[in-house]
C-alpha positions as CSV (number, residue, x, y, z in Angstrom):
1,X,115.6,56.5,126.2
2,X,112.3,55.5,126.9
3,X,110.0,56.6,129.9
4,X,111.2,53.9,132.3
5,X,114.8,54.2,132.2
6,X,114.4,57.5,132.6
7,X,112.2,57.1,135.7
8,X,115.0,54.7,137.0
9,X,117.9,57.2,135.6
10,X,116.4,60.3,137.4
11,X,115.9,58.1,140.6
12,X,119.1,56.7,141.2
13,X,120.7,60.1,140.2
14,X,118.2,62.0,141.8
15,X,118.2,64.3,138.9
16,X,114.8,64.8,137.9
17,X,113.7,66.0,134.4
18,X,111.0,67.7,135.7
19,X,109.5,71.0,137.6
20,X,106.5,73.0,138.0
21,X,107.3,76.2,136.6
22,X,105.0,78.5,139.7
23,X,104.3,77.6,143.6
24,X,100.7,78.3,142.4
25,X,101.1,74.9,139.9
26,X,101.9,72.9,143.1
27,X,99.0,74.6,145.2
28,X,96.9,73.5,142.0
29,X,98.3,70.2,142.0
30,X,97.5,70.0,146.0
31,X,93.9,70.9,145.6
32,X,93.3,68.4,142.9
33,X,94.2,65.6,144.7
34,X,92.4,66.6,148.1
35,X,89.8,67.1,145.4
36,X,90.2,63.7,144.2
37,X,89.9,62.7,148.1
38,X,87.1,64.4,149.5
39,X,85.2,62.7,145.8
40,X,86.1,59.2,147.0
41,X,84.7,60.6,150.6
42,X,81.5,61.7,148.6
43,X,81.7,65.2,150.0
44,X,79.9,67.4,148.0
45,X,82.8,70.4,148.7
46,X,84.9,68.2,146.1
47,X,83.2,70.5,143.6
48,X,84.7,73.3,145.6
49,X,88.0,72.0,146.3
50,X,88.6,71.7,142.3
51,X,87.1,74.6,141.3
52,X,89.6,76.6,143.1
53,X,92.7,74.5,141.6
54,X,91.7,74.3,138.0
55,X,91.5,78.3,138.7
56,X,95.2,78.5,139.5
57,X,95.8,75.8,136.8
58,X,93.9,78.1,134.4
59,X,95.3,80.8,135.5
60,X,99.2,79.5,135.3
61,X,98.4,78.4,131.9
62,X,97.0,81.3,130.3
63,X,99.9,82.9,131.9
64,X,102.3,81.0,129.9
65,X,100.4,80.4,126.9
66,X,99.6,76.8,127.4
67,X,96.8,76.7,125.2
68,X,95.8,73.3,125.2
69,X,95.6,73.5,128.7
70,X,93.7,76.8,129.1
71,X,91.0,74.6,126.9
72,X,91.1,72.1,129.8
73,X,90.7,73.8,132.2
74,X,87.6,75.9,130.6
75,X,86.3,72.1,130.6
76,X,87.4,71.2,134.2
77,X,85.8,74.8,135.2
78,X,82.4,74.2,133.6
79,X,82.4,70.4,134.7
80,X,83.1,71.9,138.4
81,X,80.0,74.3,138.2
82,X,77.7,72.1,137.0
83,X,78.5,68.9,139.2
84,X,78.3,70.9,142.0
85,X,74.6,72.1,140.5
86,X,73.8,68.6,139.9
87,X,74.5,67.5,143.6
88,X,72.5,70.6,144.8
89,X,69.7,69.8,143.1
90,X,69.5,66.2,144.1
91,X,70.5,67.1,147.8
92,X,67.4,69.3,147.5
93,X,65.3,66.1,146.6
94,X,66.4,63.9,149.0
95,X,65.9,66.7,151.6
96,X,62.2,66.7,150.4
97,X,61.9,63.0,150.5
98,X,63.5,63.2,154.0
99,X,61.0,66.0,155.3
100,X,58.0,63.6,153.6
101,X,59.4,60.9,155.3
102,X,59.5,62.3,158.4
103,X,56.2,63.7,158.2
104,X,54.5,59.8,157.4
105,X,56.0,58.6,160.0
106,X,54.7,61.3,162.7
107,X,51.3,60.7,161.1
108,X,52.0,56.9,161.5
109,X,53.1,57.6,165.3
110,X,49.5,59.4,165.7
111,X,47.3,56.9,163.9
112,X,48.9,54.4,166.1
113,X,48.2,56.4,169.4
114,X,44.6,56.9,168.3
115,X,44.0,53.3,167.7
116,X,45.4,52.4,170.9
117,X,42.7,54.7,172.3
118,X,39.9,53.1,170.5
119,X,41.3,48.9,171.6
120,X,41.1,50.0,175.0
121,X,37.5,51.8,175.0
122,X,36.4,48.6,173.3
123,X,38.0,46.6,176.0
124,X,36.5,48.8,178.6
125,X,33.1,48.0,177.5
């Protein structure tokens, strides 16, 4: 049968051909899609929030000998680490650029104050 009438066959039955072998595969399975939430949010805990289910996803598949999943996970893992790197170092940069920012503008703010000092001596005299 092919994938769609077993979809409809398991849902009008209500016999599903289908179940996560550990709680820790659904707490897994939770995190990944917050995960996938909090990216569309563009919160950098994302990285976070994924690291700590591909960990029970790792875990639950070395613990059955999924192999081909311990290998994606090791992937997921590493992409984890380093994305969360990545937005470190550019949150880092645009900190900077904020703090140089801020700092042109106070030294705007006081070349403006100074040359309203000098247009009113001038029109003092």
């Amino acid at each position: 049968m092919n994938f769609l009438g077993t979809l409809w066959q398991s849902f009008v039955t209500g016999e599903w051909q289908f179940t996560f072998s550990s709680p820790a595969e659904w707490v897994g399975t939770a995190l990944s899609l917050y995960g996938f939430y909090w990216c569309i949010l563009k919160r950098p805990g994302c990285f976070i929030i994924f690291l700590l289910g591909d960990v029970l996803w790792f875990i639950t598949a070395l613990a059955s000998q999924h192999w081909s999943l311990v290998a994606q996970q090791v992937v997921y893992l590493l992409m984890d680490a380093s994305g969360y790197a990545v937005w470190l170092a550019q949150q880092r940069v645009e900190d900077q650029s904020k703090d140089y920012l801020r700092a042109l503008e106070d030294e705007v703010m006081m070349l403006s104050a100074k040359l309203e000092v000098l247009n009113e001596r001038q029109q003092e005299r």
